[in-house]
C-alpha positions in Angstrom: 55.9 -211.5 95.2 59.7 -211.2 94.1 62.2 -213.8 95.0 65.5 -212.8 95.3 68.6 -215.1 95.1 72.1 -214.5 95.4 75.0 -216.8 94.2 79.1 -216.8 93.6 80.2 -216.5 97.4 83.3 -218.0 98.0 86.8 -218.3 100.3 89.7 -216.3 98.9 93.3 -215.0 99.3 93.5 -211.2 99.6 94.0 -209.7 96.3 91.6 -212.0 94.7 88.8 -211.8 93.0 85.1 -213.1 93.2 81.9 -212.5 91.0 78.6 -212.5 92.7 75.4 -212.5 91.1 71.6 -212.3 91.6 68.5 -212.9 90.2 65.3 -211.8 90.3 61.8 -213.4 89.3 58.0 -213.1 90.4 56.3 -209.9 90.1 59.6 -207.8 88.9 58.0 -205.1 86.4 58.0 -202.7 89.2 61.7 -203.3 90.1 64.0 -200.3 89.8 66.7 -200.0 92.0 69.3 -203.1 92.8 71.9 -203.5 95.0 74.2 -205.2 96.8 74.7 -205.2 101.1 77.0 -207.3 103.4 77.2 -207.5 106.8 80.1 -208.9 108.6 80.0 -210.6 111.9 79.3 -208.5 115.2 78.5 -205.4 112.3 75.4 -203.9 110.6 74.4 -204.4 107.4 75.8 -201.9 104.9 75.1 -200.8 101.7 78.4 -202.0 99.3 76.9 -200.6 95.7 73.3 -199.9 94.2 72.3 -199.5 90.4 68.9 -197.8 88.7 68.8 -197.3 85.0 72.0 -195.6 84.6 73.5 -195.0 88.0 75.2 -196.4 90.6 76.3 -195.5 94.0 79.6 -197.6 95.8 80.6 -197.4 99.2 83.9 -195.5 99.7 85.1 -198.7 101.0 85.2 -200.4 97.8 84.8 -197.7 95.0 88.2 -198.7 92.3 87.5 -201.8 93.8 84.3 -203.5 93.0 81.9 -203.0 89.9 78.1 -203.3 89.9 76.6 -204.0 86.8 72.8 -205.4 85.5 71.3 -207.4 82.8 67.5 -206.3 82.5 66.7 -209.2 80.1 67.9 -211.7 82.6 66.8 -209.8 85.7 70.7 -210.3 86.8 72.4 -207.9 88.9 76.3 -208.7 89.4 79.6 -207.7 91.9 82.7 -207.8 90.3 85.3 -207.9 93.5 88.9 -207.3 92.5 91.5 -206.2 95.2 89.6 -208.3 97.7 90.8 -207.8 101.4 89.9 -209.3 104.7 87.6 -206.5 105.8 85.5 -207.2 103.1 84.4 -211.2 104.7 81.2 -210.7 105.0 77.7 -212.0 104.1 76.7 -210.3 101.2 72.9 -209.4 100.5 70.9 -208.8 96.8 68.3 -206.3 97.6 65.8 -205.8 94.9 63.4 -202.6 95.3 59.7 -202.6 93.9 58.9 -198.4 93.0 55.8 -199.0 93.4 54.8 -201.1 95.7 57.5 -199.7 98.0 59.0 -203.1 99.1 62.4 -204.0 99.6 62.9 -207.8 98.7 66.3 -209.1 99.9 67.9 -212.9 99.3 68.9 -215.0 102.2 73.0 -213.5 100.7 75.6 -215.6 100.4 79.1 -215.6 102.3 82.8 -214.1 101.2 85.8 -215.1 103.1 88.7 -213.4 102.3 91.7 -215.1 104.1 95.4 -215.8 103.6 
């Protein structure tokens, strides 16, 4: 089993910034791909950015904006959130992807209010 657990949510002015992060423990030697989701209220969830080894993959929506990045010794994936607007309010989600076993293991997120 992997537990998942996101923290660094927040209320901010738009143009600010925030710093999510996320860590993984349990059974994580099968873990590959990371990522971060949000889903704002009365929307799906969407994928905001996704790292595995080397790669990473943004949503148009916040590419220039927002930077994924991971710490394998730690098991720590991050958001870096500059430019922050009020579309981006949202509940944000760390999902953590097991190539083996084919599960998806997501936290319970955390919330980002962006508001002036």
């Amino acid at each position: 089993q992997v537990q998942v657990v996101e923290s660094g949510g927040g209320s901010v002015q738009p143009g600010g910034s925030l710093r999510l992060s996320c860590v993984a423990s349990g059974s994580i030697d099968s873990i590959n791909d990371m990522g971060w989701y949000r889903q704002a209220p009365g929307k799906e969830r969407e994928l905001v950015a996704t790292t595995n080894g080397g790669s990473t993959n943004y949503a148009d929506s916040v590419k220039g904006r927002f930077t994924i990045s991971r710490d394998n010794a730690k098991n720590m994936v991050y958001l870096q959130m500059n430019g922050l607007k009020p579309e981006d309010t949202a509940v944000y989600y760390c999902k953590a992807h097991d190539q083996f076993r084919y599960m998806d293991y997501w936290g319970k997120g955390t919330l980002v209010t962006v508001s002036s």
